[in-house]
C-alpha positions as CSV (number, residue, x, y, z in Angstrom):
1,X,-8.8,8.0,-1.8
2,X,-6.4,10.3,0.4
3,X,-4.3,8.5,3.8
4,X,-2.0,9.5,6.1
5,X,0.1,7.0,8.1
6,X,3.9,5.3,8.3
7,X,4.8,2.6,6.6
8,X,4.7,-0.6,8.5
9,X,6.1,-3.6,6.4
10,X,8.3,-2.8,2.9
11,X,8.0,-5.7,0.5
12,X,10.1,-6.2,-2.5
13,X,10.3,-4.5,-5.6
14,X,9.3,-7.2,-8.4
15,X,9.5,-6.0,-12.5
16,X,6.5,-7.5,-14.6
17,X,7.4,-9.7,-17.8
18,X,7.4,-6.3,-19.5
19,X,9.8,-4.9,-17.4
20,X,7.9,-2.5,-15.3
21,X,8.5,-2.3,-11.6
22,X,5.8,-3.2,-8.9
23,X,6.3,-3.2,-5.2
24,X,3.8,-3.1,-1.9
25,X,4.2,-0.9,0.8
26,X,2.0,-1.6,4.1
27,X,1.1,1.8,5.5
28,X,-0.6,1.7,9.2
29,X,-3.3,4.5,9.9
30,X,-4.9,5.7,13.0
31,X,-8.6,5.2,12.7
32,X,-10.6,7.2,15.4
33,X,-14.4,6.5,15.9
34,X,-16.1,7.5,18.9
35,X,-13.9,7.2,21.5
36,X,-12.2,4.3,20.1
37,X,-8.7,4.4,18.8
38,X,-6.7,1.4,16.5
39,X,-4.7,1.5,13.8
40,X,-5.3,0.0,10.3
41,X,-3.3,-1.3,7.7
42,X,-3.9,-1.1,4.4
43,X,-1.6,-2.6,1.2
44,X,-0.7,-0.2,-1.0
45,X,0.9,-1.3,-4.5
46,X,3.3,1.7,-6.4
47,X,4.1,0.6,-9.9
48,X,6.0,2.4,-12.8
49,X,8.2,5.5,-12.2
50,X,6.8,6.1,-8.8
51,X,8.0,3.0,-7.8
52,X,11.1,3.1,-9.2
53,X,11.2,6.9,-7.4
54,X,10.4,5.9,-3.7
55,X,11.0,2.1,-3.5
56,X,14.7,3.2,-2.3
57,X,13.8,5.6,0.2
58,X,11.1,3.5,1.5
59,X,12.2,2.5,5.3
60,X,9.4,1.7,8.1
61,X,8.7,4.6,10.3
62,X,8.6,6.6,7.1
63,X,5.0,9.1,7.5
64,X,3.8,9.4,3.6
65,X,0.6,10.7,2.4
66,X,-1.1,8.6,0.1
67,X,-3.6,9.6,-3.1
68,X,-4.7,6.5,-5.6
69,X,-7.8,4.5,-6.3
70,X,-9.3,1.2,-4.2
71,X,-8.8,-2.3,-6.7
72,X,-10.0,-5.4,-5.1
73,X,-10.5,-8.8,-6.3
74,X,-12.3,-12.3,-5.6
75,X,-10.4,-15.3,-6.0
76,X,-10.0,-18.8,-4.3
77,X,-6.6,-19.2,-2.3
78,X,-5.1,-23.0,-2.4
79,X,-7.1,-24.8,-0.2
80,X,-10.0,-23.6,-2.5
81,X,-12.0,-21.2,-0.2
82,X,-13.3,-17.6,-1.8
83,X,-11.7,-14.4,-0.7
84,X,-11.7,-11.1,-1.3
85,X,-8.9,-8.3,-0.9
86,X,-8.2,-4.9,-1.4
87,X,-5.5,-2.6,-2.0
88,X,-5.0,0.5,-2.8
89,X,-3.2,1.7,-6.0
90,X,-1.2,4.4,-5.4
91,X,-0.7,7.5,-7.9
92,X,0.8,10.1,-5.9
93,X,3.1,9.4,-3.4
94,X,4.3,12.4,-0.7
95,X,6.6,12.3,2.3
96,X,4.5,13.7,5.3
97,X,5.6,15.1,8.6
């Protein structure tokens, strides 16, 4: 999976029990279909050495391009109703212009 966008909402950088550092970006892309034009967001989790690399330099407004694989999951929130969500898992990382 390949997108382009800027970075919309920075969350905080978190370290696992083992110590490795995870933190969620949300990146806002224009989606084009017909003549129809919106933006989508997406959540985008960086862990390890690239998010140790770009957590500090991540500021919104910031155009990045994106490469990594989808990983979603089902699960049942608090009041006990099913959802799903996805994110995307990001492996490269590049500043876009």
């Amino acid at each position: 999976m390949f997108l382009v966008g800027k970075v919309s909402q920075v969350g905080p950088l978190r370290y696992t029990p083992s110590g490795v550092p995870v933190g969620e970006v949300v990146i806002a892309v224009k989606q084009s279909h017909l003549e129809l034009t919106n933006m989508g967001y997406f959540d985008v989790v960086l862990s390890g050495e690239l998010a140790e690399q770009w957590f500090s330099r991540l500021k919104v407004g910031l155009n990045l391009e994106i490469s990594g694989q989808l990983w979603s999951r089902n699960f049942r929130n608090r009041q006990g109703v099913s959802q799903k969500e996805t994110k995307i898992l990001a492996s490269v990382l590049n500043e876009s212009r």
